[in-house]
N, C-alpha and C positions, 0 to 999 in steps of 0.2 A: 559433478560431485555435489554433497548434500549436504547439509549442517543443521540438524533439527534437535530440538529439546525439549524435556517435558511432555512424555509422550501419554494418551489418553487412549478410549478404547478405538478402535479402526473406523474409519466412514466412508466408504464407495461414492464414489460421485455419482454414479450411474443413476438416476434418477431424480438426483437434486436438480431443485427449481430454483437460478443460482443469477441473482443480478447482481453485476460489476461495473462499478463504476469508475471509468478514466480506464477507457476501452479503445478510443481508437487510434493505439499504438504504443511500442515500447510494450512492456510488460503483460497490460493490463489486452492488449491487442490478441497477443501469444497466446495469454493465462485464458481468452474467449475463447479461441481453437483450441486449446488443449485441452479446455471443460466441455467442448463438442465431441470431441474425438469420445473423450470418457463416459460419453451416453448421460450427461449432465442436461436439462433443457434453461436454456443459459436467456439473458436480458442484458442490453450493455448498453452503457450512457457514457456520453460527452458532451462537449459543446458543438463537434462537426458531424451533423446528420449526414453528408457524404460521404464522411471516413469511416464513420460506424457502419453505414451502408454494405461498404466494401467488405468489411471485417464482419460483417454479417454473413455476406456471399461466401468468404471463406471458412468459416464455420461451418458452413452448410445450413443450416436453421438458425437462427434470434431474433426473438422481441428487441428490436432498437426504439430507443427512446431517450430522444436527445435532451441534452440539459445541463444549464453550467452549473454547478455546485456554488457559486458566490448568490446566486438566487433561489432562496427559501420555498419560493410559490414554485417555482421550473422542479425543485427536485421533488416536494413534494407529489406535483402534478407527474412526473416520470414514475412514484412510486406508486401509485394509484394504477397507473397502466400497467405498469410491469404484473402488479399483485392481477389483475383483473386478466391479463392476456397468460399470463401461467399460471394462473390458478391457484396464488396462494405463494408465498417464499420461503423456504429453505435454507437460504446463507445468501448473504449480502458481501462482494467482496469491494474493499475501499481502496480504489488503485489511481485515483486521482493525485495531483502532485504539482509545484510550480516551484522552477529553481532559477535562481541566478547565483551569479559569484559575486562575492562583495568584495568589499573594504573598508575595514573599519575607520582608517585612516580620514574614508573620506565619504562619512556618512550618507547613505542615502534613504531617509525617512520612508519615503515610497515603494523602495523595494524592500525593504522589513515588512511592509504594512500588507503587501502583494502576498507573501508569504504568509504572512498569518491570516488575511482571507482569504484564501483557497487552501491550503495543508491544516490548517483548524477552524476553523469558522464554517469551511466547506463541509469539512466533516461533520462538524456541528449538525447542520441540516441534514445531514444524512440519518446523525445518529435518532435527531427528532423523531422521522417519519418511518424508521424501523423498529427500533427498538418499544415502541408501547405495544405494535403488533405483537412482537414477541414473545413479551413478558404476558401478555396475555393468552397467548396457547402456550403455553411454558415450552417451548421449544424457538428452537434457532442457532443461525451460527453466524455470527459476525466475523468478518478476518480483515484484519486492516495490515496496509501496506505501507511500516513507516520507511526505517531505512539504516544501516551500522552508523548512518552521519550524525545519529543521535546520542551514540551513547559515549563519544568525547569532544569537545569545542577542537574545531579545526580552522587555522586562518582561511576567511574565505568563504564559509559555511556559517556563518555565525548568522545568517537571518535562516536558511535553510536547517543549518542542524537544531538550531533553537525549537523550532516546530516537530521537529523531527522526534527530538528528545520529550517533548511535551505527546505527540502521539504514543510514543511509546510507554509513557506513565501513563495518560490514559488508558489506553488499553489494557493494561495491568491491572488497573483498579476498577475496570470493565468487569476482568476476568473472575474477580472477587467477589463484585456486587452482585452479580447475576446468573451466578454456579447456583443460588439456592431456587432461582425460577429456568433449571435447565437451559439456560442460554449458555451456548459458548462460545467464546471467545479465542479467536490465533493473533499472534501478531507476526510478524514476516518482514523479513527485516533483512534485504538484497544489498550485497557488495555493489560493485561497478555493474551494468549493464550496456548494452550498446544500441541507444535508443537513440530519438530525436533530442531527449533533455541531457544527455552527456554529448552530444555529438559536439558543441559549443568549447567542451572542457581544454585548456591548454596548459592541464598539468596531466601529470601518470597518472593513469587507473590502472591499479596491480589486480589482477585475478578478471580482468571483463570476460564478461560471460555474452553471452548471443541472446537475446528474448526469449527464444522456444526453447534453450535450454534452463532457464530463470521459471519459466511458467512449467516446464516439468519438474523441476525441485519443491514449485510452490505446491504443486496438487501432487507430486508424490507425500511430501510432510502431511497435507491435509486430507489423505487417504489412511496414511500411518497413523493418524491422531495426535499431533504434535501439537502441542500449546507454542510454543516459539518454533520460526522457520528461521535460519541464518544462512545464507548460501551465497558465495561454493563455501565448500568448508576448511579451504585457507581464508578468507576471509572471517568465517566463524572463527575459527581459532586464533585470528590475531587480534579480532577484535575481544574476545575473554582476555587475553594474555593484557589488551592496552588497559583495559579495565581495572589491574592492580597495578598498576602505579600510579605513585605518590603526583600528586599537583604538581610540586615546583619542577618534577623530571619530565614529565609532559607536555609543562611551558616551554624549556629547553629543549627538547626533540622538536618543537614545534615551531618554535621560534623566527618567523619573519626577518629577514635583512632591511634594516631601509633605506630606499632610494637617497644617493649622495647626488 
């Protein structure tokens, strides 16, 4: 099922010269195979050159080009190859990510800090060494992968969705700045999945979806032309629906018990 909005003119994959990064698994693993399948010639980065490997073999064809996102030089260096081995880029997709579950209760400075070096900081250097290319042939398409954990505080989330909510205004103001030098901009923005980074989770996830069906709703939306991807689409609609209510009802739906 699908949840997509703000739809633009249609774009085939088939021919996109398409590097994604926070590829070797979960989402971003899927979303490489499913941009091979669609005749896309695809590029995938991480930090484990044997997993991308792998995920390369199953694709059938990619440029790998390994690289942690918390280093500047490494992503840069991965963007240089990428551009030089396909010939040029077409859309960038940002599918890198780092989660734990908190407590606020009982602060942990280093896991906030983990979180916003790698889900912003990360991106950060991504968005460095793409975006002047782009703006410079006035074309491209950026699509970043934040997440619904952004668009309400939830116990728990509060170092993960804090960045979350921060990509997601980013990208929005992406979307803005850079319509007038044809660049464009998705944002995509996945309920539960059933990856390695939920596998951890020991609370509900309502609506989990499988990876290969998460990476066919993402490239369906971004064939359809869709500025926002939300999927499945109970997820999309619960998450609009939590979006009008008031603060104080929210705290109280949300509400933590404390340990006695």
């Amino acid at each position: 099922m699908k949840g997509l909005t703000g739809l633009r003119g249609a774009e085939p994959l088939r021919g996109q010269r398409v590097w994604l990064i926070g590829a070797s698994s979960g989402i971003g693993a899927a979303t490489a195979e499913e941009l091979a399948r669609r005749g896309a010639k695809v590029a995938i980065s991480a930090r484990s050159a044997d997993e991308l490997a792998e995920v390369a073999a199953r694709a059938g064809e990619a440029v790998v080009a390994p690289a942690d996102v918390t280093d500047a030089a490494a992503v840069a260096a991965a963007h240089d190859q990428v551009r030089r081995e396909l010939g040029g880029l077409d859309m960038v997709i940002w599918c890198a990510g780092y989660w734990k579950q908190t407590d606020a209760a009982q602060w942990d400075a280093e896991v906030f800090a983990r979180h916003v070096e790698v889900n912003l900081l990360g991106l950060n250097h991504v968005l460095a060494v793409v975006l002047p290319p782009f703006v410079a042939q006035r074309r491209g398409h950026l699509v970043g992968v934040a997440s619904v954990a952004g668009y309400r505080g939830l116990p728990g989330g509060e170092a993960y969705g804090t960045t979350k909510a921060a990509q997601l205004h980013l990208l929005e103001s992406l979307r803005g700045a850079l319509s007038p030098y044809d660049v464009t901009v998705t944002t995509v923005a996945p309920g539960f999945v059933d990856t390695p980074m939920t596998a951890t989770n020991d609370f509900p996830m309502p609506f989990l979806m499988e990876p290969q069906e998460a990476a066919r709703d993402l490239c369906d939306g971004l064939e359809r032309g869709a500025s926002t991807i939300i999927f499945p689409l109970p997820m999309a609609v619960f998450t609009q629906a939590a979006r009008l209510l008031p603060g104080p009802v929210w705290t109280l739906l949300t509400r933590t018990r404390r340990d006695r």
